[in-house]
LUMVOFI-730819 format. One record per atom (N, C-alpha, C): residue number from 1; residue in one letter; atom name; x, y, z. Coordinates in nm, 4 decimals, padded with zeros to 6 digits. Example, Ala and Ser with C-alpha at 12.3 -4.5 7.8 and 13.67 -1.06 7.14 Angstrom:
REM LUMVOFI-730819
PT   pos   code   site         px         py         pz
PT     1      A      N    01.3190   -00.5690    00.7800
PT     1      A     CA    01.2300   -00.4500    00.7800
PT     1      A      C    01.3200   -00.3300    00.7800
PT     2      S      N    01.2850   -00.2250    00.7080
PT     2      S     CA    01.3670   -00.1060    00.7140
PT     2      S      C    01.2900    00.0030    00.7870
***
This chain:
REM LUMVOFI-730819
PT   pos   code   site         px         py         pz
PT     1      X      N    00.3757    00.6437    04.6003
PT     1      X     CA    00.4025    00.5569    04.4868
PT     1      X      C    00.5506    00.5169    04.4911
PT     2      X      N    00.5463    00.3888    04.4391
PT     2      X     CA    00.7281    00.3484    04.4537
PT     2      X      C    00.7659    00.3590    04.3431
PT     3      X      N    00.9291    00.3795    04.3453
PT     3      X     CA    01.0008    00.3683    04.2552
PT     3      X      C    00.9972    00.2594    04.0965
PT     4      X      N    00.9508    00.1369    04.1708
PT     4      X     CA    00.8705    00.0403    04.0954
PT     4      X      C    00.7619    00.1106    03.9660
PT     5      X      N    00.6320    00.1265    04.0385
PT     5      X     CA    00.5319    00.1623    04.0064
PT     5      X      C    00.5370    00.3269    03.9276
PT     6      X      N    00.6508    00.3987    03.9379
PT     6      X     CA    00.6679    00.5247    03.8770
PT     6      X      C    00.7247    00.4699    03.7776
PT     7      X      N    00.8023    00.3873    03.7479
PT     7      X     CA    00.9007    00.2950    03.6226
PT     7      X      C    00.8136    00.2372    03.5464
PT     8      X      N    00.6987    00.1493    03.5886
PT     8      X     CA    00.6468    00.0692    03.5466
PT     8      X      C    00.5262    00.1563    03.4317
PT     9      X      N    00.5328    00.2863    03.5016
PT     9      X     CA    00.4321    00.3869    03.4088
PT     9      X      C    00.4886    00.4621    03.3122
PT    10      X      N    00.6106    00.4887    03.3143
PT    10      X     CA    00.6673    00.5212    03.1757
PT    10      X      C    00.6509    00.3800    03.0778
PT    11      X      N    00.6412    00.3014    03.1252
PT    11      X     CA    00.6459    00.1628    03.0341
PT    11      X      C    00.4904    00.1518    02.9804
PT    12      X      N    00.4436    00.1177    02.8707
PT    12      X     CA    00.2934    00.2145    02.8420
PT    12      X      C    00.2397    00.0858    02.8096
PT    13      X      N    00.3304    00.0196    02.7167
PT    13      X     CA    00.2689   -00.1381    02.6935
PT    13      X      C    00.4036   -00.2519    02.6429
PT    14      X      N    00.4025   -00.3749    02.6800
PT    14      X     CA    00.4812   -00.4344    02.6284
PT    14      X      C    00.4785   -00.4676    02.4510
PT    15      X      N    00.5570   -00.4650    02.4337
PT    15      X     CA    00.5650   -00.5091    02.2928
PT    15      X      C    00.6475   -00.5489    02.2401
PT    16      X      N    00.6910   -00.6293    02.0866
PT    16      X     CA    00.7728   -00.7341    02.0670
PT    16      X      C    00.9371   -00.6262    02.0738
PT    17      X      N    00.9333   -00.4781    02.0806
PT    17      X     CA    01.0408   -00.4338    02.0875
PT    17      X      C    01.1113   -00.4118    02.2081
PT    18      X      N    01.0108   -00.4188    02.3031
PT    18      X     CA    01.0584   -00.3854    02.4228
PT    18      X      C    01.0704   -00.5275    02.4956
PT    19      X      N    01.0072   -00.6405    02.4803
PT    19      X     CA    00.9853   -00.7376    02.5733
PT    19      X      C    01.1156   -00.8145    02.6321
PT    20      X      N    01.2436   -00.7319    02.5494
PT    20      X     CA    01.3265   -00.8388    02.5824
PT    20      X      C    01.4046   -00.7545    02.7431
PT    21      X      N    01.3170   -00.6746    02.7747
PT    21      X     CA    01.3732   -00.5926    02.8573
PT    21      X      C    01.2980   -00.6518    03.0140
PT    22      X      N    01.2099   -00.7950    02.9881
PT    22      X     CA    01.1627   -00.8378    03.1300
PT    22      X      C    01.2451   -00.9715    03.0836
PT    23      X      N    01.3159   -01.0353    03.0509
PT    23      X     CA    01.4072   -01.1664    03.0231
PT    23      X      C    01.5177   -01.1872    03.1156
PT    24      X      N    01.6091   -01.0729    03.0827
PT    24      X     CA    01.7285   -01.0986    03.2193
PT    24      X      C    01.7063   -01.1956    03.3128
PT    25      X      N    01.5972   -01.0918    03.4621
PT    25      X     CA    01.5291   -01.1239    03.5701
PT    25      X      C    01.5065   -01.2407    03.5536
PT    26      X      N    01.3906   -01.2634    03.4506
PT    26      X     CA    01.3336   -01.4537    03.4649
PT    26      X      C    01.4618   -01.5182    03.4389
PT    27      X      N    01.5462   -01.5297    03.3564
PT    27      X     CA    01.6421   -01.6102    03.3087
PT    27      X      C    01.7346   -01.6021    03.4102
PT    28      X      N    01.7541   -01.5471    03.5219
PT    28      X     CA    01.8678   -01.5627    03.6303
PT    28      X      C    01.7829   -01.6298    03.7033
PT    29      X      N    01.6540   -01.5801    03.7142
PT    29      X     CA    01.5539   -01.6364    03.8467
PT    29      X      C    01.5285   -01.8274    03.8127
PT    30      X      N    01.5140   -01.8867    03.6565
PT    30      X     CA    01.5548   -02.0207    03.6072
PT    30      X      C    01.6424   -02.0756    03.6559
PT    31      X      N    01.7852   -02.0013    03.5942
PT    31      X     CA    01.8689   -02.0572    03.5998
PT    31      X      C    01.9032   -02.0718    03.7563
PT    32      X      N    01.8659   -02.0042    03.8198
PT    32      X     CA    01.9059   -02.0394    03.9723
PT    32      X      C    01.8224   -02.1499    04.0507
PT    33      X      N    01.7211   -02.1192    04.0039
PT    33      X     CA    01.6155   -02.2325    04.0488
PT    33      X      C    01.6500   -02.3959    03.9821
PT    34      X      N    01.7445   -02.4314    03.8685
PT    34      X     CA    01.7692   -02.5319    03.8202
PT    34      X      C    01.9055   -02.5779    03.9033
PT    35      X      N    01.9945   -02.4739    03.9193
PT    35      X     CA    02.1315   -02.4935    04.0298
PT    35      X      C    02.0611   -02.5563    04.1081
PT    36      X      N    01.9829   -02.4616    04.1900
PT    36      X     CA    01.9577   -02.5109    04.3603
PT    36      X      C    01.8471   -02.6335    04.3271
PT    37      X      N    01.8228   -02.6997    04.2324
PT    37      X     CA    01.7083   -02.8193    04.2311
PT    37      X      C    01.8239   -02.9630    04.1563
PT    38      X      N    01.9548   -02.8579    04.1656
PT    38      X     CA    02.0636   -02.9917    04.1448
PT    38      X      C    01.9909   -03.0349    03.9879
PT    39      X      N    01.9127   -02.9178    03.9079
PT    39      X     CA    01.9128   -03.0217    03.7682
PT    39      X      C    02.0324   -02.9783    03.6809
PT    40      X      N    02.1071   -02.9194    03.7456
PT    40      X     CA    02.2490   -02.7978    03.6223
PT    40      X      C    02.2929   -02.8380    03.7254
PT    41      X      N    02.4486   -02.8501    03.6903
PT    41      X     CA    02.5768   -02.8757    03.7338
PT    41      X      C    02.6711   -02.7465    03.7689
PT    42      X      N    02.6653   -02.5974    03.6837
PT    42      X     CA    02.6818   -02.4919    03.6893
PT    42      X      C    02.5931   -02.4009    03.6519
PT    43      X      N    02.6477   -02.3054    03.6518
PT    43      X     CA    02.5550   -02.1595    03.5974
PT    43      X      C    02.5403   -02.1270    03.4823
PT    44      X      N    02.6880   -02.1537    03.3822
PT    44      X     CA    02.6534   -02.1720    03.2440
PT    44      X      C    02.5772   -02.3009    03.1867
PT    45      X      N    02.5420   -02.4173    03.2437
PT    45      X     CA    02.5026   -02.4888    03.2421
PT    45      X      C    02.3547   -02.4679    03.2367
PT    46      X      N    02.3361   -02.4088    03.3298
PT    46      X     CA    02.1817   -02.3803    03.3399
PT    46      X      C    02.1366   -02.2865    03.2811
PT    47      X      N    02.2041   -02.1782    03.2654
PT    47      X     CA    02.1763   -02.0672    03.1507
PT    47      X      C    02.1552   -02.1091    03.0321
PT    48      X      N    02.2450   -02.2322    02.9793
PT    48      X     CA    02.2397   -02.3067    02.8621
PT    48      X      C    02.1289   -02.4007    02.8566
PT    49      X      N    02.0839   -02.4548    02.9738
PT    49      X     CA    01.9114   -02.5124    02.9775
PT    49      X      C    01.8431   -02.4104    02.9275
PT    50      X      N    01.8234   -02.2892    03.0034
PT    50      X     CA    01.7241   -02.1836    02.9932
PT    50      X      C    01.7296   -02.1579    02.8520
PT    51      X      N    01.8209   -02.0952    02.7925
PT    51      X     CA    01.8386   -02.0384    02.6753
PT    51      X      C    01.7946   -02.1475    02.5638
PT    52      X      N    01.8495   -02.2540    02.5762
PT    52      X     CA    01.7313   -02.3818    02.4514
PT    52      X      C    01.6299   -02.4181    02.4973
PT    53      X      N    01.5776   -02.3831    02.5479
PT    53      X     CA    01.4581   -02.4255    02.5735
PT    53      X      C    01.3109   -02.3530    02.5042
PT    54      X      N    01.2375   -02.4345    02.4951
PT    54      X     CA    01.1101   -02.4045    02.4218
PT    54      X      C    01.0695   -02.2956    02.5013
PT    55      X      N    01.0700   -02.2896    02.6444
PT    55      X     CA    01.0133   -02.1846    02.7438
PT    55      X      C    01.0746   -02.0320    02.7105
PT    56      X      N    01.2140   -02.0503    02.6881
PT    56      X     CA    01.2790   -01.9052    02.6228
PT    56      X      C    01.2406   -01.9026    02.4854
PT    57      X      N    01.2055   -01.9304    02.3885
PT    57      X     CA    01.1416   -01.9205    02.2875
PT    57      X      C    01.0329   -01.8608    02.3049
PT    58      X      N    00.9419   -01.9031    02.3989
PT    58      X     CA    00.7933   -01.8416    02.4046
PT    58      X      C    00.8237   -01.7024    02.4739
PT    59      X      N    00.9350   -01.6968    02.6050
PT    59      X     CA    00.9524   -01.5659    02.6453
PT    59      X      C    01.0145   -01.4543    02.5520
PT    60      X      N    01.0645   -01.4694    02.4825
PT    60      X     CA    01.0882   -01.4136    02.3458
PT    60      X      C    00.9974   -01.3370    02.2576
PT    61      X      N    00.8701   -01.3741    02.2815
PT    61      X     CA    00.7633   -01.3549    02.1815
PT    61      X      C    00.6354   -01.2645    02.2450
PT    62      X      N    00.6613   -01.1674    02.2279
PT    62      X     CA    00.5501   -01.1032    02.3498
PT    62      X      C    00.3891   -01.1267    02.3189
PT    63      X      N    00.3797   -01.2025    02.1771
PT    63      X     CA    00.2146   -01.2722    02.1676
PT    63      X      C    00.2368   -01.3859    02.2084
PT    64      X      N    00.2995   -01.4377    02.2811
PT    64      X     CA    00.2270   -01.5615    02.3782
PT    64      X      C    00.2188   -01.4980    02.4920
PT    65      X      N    00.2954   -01.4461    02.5438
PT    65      X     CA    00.2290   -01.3834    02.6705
PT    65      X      C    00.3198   -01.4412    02.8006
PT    66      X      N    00.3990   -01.4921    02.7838
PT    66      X     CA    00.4832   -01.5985    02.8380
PT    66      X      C    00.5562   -01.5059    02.9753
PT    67      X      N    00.6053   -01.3842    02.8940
PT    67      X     CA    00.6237   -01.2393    03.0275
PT    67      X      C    00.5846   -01.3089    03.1223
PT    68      X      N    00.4385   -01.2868    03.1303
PT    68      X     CA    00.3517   -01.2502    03.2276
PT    68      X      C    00.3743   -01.3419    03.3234
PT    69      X      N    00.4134   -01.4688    03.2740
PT    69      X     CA    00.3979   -01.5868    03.3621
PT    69      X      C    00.5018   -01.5929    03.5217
PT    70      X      N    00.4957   -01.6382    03.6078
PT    70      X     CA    00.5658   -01.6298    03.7418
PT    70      X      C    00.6904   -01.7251    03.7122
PT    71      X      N    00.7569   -01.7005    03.7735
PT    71      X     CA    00.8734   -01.8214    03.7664
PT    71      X      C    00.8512   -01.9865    03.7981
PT    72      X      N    00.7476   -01.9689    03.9382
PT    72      X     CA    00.7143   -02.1166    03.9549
PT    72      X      C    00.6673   -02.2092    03.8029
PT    73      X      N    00.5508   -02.1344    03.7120
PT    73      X     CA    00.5022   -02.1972    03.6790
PT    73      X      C    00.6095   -02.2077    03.5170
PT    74      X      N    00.6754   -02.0899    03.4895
PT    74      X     CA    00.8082   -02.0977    03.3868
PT    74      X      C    00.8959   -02.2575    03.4216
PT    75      X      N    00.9604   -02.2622    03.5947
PT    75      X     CA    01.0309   -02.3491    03.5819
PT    75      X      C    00.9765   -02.4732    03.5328
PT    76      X      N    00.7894   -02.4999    03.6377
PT    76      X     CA    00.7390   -02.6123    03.5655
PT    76      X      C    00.7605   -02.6592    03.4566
PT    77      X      N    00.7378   -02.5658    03.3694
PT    77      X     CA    00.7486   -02.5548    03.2430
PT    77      X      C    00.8871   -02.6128    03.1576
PT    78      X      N    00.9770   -02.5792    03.2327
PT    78      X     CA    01.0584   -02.6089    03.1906
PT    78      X      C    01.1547   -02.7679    03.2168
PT    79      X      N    01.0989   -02.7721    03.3358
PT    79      X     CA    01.1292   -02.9091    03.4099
PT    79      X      C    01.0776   -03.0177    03.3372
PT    80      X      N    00.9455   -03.0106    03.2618
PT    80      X     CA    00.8375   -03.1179    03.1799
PT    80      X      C    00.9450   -03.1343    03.1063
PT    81      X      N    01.0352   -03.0656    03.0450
PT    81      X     CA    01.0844   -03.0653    02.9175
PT    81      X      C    01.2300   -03.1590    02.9320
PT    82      X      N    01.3085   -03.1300    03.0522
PT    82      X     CA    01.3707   -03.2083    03.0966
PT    82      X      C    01.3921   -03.3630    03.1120
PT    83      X      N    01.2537   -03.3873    03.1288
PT    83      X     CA    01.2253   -03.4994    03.1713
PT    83      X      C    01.2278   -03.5831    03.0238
***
């Protein structure tokens, strides 16, 4: 068993107290994906996309479920909004 998967089992269920503890990860993994797609100009820039955005709102909220979602389909998500 990995280190991962031994971590991941003290963790018993997500919930609205804990959820903000999978956000970091996605929100660097955004914001980098908006740098390198040239839609942000910098890093605070794009952090500042991520962070207003309707998509961090829903990741915020552990009844939408938004966690769960992969980054590809987060950035989608977030790109519609751009536009």
């Amino acid at each position: 068993m990995t280190a991962y998967h031994r971590n991941m089992r003290t963790i018993s269920k997500i919930t609205q107290d804990n959820v903000h503890l999978l956000l970091p990860n996605k929100v660097a993994q955004l914001a980098n994906r908006l740098l390198q797609n040239d839609e942000a100009d910098d890093m605070v820039a794009a952090l500042s996309i991520v962070y207003s955005s309707p998509v961090y709102a829903k990741l915020e909220q552990e009844k939408t479920k938004y966690w769960w979602l992969g980054i590809n389909t987060l950035y989608q998500d977030i790109k519609q909004q751009l536009m």
